[in-house]
The first five atom37 places (N, CA, C, CB, O) and aatype in JSON, in Angstrom:
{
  "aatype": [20, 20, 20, 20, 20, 20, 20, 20, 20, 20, 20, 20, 20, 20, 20, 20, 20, 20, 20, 20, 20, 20, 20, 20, 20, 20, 20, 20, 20, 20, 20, 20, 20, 20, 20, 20, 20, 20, 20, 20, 20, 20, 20, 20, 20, 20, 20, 20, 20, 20, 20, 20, 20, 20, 20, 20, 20, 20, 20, 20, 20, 20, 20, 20, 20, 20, 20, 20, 20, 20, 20, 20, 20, 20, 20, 20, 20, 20, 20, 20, 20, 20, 20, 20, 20, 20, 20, 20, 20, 20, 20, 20, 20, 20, 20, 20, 20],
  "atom_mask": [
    [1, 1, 1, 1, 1],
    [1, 1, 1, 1, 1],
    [1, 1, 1, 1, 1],
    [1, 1, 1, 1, 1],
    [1, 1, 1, 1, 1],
    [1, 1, 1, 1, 1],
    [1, 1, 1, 1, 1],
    [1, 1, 1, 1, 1],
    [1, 1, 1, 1, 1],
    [1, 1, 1, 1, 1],
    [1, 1, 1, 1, 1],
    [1, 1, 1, 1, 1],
    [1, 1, 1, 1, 1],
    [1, 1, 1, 1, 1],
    [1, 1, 1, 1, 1],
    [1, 1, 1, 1, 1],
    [1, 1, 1, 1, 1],
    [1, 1, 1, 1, 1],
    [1, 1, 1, 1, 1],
    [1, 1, 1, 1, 1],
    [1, 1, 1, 1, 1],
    [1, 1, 1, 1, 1],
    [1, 1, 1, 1, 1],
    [1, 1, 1, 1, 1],
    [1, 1, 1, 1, 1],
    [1, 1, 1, 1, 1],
    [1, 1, 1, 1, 1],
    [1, 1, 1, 1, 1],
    [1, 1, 1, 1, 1],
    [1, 1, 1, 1, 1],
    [1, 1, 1, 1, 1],
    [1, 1, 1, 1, 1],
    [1, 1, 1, 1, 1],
    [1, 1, 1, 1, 1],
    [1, 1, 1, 1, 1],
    [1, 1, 1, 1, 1],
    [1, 1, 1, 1, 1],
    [1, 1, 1, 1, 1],
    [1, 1, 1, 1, 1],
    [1, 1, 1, 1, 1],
    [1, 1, 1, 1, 1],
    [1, 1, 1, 1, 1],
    [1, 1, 1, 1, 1],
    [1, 1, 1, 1, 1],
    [1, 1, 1, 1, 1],
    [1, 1, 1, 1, 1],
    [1, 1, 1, 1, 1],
    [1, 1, 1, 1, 1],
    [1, 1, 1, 1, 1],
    [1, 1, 1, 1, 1],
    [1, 1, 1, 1, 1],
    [1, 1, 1, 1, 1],
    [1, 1, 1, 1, 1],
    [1, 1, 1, 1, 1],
    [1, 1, 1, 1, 1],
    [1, 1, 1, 1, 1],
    [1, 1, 1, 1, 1],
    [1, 1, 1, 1, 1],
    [1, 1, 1, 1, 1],
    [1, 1, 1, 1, 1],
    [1, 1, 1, 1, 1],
    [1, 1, 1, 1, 1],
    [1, 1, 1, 1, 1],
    [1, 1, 1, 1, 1],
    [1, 1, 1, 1, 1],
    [1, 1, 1, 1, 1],
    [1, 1, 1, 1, 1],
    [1, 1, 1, 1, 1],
    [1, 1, 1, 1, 1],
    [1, 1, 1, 1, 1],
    [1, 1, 1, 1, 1],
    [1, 1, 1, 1, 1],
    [1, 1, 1, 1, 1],
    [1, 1, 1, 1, 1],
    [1, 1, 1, 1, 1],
    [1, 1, 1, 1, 1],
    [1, 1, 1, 1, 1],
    [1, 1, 1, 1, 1],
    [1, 1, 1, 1, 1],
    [1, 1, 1, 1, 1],
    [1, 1, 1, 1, 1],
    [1, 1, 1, 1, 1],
    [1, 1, 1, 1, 1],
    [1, 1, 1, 1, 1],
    [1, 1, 1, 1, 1],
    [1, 1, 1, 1, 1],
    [1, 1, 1, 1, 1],
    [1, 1, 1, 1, 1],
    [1, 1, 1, 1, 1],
    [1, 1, 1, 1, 1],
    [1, 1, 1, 1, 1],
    [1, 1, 1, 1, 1],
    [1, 1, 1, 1, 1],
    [1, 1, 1, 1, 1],
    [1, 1, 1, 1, 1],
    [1, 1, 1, 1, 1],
    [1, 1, 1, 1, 1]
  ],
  "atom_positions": [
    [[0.83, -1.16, 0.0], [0.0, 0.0, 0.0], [0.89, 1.24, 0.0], [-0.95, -0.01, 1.2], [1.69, 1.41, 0.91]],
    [[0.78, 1.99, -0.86], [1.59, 3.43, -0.87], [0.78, 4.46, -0.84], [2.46, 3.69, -2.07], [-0.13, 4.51, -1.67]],
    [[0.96, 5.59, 0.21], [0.33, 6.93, 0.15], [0.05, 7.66, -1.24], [1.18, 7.78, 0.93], [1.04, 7.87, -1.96]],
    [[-1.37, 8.13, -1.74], [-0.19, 9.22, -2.73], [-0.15, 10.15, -2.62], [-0.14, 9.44, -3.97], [-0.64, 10.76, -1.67]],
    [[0.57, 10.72, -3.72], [1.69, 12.14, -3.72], [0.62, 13.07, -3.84], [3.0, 12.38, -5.14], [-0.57, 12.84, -4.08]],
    [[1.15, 14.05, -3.65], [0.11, 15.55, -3.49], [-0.79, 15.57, -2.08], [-1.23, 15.6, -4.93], [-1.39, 16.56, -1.68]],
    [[-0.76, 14.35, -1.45], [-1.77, 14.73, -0.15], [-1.34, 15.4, 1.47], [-2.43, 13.3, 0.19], [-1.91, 15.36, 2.56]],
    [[-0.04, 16.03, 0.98], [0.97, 15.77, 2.17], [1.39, 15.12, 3.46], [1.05, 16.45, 2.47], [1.68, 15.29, 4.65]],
    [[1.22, 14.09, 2.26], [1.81, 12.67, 3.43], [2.95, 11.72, 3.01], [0.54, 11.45, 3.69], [2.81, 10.71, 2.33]],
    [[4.34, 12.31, 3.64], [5.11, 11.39, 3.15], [5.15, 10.07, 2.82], [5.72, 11.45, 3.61], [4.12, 9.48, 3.16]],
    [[5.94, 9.41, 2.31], [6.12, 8.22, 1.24], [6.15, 7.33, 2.12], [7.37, 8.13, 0.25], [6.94, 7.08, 3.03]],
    [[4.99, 6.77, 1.68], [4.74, 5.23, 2.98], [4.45, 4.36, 1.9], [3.13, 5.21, 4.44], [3.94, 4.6, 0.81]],
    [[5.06, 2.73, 2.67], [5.61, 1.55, 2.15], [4.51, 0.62, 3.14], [7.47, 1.37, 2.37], [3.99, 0.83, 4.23]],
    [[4.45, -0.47, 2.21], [3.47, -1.71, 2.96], [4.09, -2.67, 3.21], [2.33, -2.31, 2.27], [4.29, -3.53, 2.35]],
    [[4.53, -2.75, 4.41], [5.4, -4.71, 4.45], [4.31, -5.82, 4.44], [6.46, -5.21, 6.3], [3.43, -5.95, 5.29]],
    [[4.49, -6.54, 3.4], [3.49, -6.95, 2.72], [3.15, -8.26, 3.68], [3.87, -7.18, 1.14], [2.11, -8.88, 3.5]],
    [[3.89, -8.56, 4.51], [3.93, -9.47, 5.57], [2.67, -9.27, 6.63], [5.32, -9.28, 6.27], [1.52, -9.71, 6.73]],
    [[3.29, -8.61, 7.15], [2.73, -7.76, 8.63], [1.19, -6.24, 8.29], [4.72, -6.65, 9.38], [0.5, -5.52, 9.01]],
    [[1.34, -6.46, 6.89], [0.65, -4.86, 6.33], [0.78, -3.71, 6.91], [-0.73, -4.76, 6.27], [-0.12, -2.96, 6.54]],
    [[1.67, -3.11, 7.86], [2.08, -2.57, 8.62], [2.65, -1.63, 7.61], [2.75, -3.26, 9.57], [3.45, -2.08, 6.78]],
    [[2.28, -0.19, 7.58], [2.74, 1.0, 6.79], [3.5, 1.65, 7.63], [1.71, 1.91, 6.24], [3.32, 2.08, 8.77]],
    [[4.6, 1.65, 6.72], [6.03, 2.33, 7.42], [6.19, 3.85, 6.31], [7.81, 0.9, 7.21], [6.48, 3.82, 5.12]],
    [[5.92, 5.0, 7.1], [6.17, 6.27, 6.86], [7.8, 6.67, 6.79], [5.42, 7.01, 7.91], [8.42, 6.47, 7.84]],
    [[8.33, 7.06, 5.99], [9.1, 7.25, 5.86], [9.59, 8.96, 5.7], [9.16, 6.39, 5.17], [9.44, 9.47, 4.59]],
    [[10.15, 9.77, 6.79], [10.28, 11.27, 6.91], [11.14, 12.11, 5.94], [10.8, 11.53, 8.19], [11.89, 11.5, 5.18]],
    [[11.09, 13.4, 5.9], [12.15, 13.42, 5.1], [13.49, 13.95, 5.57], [11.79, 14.06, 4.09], [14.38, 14.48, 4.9]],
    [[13.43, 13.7, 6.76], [14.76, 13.66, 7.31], [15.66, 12.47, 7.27], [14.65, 13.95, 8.55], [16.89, 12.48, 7.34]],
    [[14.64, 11.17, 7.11], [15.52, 10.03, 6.84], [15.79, 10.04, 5.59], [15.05, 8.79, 7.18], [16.94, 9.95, 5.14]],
    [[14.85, 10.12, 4.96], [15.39, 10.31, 3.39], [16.54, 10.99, 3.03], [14.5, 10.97, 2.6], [17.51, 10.34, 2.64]],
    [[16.58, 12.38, 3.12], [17.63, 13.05, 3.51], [19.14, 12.39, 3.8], [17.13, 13.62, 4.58], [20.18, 12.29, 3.16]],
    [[18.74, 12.05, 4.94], [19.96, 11.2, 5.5], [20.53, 10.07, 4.73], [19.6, 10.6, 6.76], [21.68, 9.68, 4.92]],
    [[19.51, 9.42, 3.63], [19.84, 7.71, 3.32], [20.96, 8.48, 1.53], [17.51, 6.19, 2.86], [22.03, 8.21, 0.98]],
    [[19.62, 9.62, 1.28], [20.74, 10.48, 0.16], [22.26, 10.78, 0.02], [20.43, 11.69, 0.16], [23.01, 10.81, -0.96]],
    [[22.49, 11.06, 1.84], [23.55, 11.96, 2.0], [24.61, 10.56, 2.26], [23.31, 13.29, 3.37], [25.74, 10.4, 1.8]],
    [[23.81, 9.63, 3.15], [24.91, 8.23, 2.94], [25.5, 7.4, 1.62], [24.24, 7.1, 3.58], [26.53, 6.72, 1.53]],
    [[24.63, 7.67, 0.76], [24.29, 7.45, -0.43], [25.63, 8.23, -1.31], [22.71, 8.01, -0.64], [26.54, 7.67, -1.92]],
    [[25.45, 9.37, -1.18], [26.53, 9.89, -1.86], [27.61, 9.98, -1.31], [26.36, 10.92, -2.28], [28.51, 10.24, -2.11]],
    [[28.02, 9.86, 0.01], [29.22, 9.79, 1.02], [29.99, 8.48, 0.43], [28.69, 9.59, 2.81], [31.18, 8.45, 0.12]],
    [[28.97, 7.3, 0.34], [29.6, 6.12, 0.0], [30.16, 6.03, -1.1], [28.91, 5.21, 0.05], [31.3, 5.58, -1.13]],
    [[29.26, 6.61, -2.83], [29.44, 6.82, -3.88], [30.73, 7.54, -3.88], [28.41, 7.35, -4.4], [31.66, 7.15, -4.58]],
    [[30.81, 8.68, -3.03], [32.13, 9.29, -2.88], [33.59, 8.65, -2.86], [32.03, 9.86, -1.82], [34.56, 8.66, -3.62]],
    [[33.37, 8.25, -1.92], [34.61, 7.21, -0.83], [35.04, 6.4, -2.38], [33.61, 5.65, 0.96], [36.14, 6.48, -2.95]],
    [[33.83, 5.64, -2.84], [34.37, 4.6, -3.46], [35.11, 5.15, -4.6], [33.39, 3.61, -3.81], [36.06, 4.41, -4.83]],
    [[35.08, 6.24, -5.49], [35.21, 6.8, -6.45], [36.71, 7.32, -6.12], [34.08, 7.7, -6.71], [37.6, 7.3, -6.97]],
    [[36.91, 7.86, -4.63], [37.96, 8.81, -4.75], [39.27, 7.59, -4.61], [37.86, 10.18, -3.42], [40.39, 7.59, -5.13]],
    [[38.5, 6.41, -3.53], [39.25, 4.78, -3.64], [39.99, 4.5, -5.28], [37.73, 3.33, -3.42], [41.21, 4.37, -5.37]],
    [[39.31, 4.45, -6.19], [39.4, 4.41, -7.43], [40.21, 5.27, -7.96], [38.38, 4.47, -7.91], [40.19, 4.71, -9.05]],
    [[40.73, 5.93, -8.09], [41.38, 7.39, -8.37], [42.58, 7.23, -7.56], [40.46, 8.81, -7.88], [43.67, 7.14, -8.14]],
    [[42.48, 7.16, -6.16], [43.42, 7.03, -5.82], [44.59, 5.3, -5.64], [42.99, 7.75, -4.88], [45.7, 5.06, -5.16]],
    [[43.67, 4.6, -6.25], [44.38, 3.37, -6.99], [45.51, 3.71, -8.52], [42.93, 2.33, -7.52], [46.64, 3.32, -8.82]],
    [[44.42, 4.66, -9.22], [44.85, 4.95, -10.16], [46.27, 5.69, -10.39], [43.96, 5.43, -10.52], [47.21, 5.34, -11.1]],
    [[46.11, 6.95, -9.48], [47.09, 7.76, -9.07], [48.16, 6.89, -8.72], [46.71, 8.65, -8.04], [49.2, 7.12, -9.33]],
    [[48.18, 5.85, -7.8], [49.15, 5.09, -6.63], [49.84, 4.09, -8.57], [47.78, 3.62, -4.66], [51.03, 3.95, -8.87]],
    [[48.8, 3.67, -9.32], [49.97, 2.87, -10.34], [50.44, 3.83, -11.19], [49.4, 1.59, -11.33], [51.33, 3.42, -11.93]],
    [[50.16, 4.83, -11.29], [50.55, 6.0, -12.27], [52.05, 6.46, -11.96], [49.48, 7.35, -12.09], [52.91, 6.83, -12.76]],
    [[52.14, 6.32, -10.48], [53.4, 7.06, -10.03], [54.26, 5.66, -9.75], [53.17, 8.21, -8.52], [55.34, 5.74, -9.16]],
    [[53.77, 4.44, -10.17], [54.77, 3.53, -9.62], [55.17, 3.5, -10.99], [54.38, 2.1, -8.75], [56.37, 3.69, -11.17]],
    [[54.14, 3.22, -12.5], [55.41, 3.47, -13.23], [56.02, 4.4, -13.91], [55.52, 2.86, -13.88], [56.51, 4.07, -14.99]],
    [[56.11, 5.58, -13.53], [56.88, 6.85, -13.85], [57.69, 6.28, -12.9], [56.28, 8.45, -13.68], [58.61, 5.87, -13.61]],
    [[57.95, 6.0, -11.86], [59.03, 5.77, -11.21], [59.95, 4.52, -12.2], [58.54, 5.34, -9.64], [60.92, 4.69, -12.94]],
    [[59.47, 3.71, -11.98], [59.61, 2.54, -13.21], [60.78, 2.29, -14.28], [58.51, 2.77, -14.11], [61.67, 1.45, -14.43]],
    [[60.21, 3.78, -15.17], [60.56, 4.14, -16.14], [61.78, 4.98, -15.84], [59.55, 4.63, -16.78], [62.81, 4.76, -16.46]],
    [[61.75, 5.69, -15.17], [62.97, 7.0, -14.98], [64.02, 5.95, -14.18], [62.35, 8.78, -13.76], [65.18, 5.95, -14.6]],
    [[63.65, 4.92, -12.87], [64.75, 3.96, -12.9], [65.51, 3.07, -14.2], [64.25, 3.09, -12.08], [66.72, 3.07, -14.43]],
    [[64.74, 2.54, -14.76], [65.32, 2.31, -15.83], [66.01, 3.28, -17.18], [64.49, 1.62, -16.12], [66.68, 2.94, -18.16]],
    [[65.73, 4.02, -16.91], [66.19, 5.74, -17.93], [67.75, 5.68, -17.21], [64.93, 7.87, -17.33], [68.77, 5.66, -17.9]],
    [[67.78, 5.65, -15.89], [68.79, 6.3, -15.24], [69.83, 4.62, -15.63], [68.3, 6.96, -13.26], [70.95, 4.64, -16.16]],
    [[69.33, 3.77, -15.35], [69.88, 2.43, -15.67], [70.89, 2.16, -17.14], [68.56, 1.53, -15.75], [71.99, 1.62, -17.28]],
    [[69.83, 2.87, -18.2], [70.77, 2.51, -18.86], [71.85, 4.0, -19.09], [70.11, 1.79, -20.15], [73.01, 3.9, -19.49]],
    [[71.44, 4.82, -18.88], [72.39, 6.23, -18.9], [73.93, 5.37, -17.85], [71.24, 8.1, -17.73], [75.1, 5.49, -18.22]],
    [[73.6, 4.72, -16.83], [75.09, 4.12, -15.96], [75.51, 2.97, -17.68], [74.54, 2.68, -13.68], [76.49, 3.18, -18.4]],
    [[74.67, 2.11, -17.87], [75.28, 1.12, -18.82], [76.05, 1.74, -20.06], [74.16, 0.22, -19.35], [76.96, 1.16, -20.65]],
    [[75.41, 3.4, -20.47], [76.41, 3.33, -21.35], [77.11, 4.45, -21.14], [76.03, 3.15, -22.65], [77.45, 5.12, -22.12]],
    [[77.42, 4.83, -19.89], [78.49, 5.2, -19.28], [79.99, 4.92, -19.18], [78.16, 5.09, -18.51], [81.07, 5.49, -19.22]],
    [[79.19, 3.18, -18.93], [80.07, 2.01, -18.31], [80.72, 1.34, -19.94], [78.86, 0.63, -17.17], [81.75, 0.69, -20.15]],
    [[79.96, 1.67, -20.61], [80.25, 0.84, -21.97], [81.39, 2.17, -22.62], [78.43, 0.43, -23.17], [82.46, 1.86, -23.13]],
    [[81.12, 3.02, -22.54], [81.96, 4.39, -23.03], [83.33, 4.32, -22.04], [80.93, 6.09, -22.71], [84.47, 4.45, -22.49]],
    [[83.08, 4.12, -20.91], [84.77, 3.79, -20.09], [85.47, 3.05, -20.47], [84.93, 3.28, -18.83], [86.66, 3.35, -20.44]],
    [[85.04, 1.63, -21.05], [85.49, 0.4, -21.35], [86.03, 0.21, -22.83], [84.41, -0.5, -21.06], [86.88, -0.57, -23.25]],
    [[85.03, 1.46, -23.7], [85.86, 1.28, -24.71], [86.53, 2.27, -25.24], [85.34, 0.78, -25.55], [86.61, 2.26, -26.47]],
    [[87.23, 3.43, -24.46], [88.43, 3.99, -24.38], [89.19, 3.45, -24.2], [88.63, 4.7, -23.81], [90.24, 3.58, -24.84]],
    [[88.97, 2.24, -22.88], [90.34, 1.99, -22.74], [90.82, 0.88, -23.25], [90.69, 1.99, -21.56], [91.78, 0.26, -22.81]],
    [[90.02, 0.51, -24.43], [90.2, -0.5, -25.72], [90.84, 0.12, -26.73], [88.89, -1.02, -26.35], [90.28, 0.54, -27.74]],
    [[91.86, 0.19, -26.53], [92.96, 0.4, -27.75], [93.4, -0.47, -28.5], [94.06, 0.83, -27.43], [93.72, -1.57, -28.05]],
    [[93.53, -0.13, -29.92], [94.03, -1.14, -30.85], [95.73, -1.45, -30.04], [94.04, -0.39, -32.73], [96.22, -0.72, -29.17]],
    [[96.28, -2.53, -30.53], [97.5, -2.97, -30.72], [98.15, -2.05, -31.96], [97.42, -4.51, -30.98], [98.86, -1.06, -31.83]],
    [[97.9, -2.41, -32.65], [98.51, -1.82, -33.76], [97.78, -0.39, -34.14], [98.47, -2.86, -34.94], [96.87, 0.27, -33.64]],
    [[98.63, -0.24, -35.3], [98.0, 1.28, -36.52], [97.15, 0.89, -37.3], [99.07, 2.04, -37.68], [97.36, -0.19, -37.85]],
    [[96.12, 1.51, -37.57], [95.29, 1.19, -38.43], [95.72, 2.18, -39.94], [93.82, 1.42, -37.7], [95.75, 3.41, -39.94]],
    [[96.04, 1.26, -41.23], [96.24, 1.9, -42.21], [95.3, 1.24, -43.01], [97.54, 1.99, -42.6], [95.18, 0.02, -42.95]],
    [[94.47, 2.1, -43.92], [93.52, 2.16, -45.11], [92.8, 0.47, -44.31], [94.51, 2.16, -47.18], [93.02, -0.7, -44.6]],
    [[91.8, 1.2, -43.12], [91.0, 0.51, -42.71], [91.7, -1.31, -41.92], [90.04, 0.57, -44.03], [91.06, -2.2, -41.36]],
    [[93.01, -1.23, -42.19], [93.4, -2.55, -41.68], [94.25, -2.52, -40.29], [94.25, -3.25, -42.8], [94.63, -1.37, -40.14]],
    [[94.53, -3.06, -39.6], [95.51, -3.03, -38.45], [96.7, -3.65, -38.98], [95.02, -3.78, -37.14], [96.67, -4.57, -39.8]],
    [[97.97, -3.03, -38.4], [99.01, -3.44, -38.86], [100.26, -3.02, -37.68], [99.08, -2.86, -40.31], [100.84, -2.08, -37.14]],
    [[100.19, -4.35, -37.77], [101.54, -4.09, -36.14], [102.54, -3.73, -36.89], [102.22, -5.67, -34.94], [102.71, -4.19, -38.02]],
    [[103.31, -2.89, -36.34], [104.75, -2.39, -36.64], [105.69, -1.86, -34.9], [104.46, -0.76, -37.92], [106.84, -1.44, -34.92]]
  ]
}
């Protein structure tokens, strides 16, 4: 059984059990709105801030590995300075003398 609208009588429900009409105020209403969107909230900003939390793990990620190989060919540029031929190189060949 539901009240109706226009008679100013808030929104009443029939438990179809008991037939017992439960009025419902609009302060609870109110209230079930405001939980309603508190929760919608929470969960959303949860979400976002998942998002945010993998966003910055791999920018981190990435700039470790940036910096990784900037040491490797650091390390590869030391190593092959101090790779000197044996010999002279004439018209592209090595030639010990």
């Amino acid at each position: 059984m539901t009240a109706k609208a226009g008679r100013g009588v808030d929104a009443a429900e029939s438990d179809n059990e008991s037939g017992v009409i439960v009025v419902v105020g609009k302060f609870e209403r109110n209230k079930d709105t405001v939980q309603e969107m508190t929760e919608s909230a929470a969960n959303h900003v949860g979400k976002i801030a998942v998002i945010i939390a993998g966003a910055v793990r791999d920018v981190t990620r990435e700039i470790g590995d940036w910096v990784s190989d900037g040491i490797e060919m650091r390390e590869a540029a030391k190593k092959a300075s101090e790779d000197r031929p044996v010999g002279q190189v004439i018209n592209g060949e090595f030639e010990n003398r």
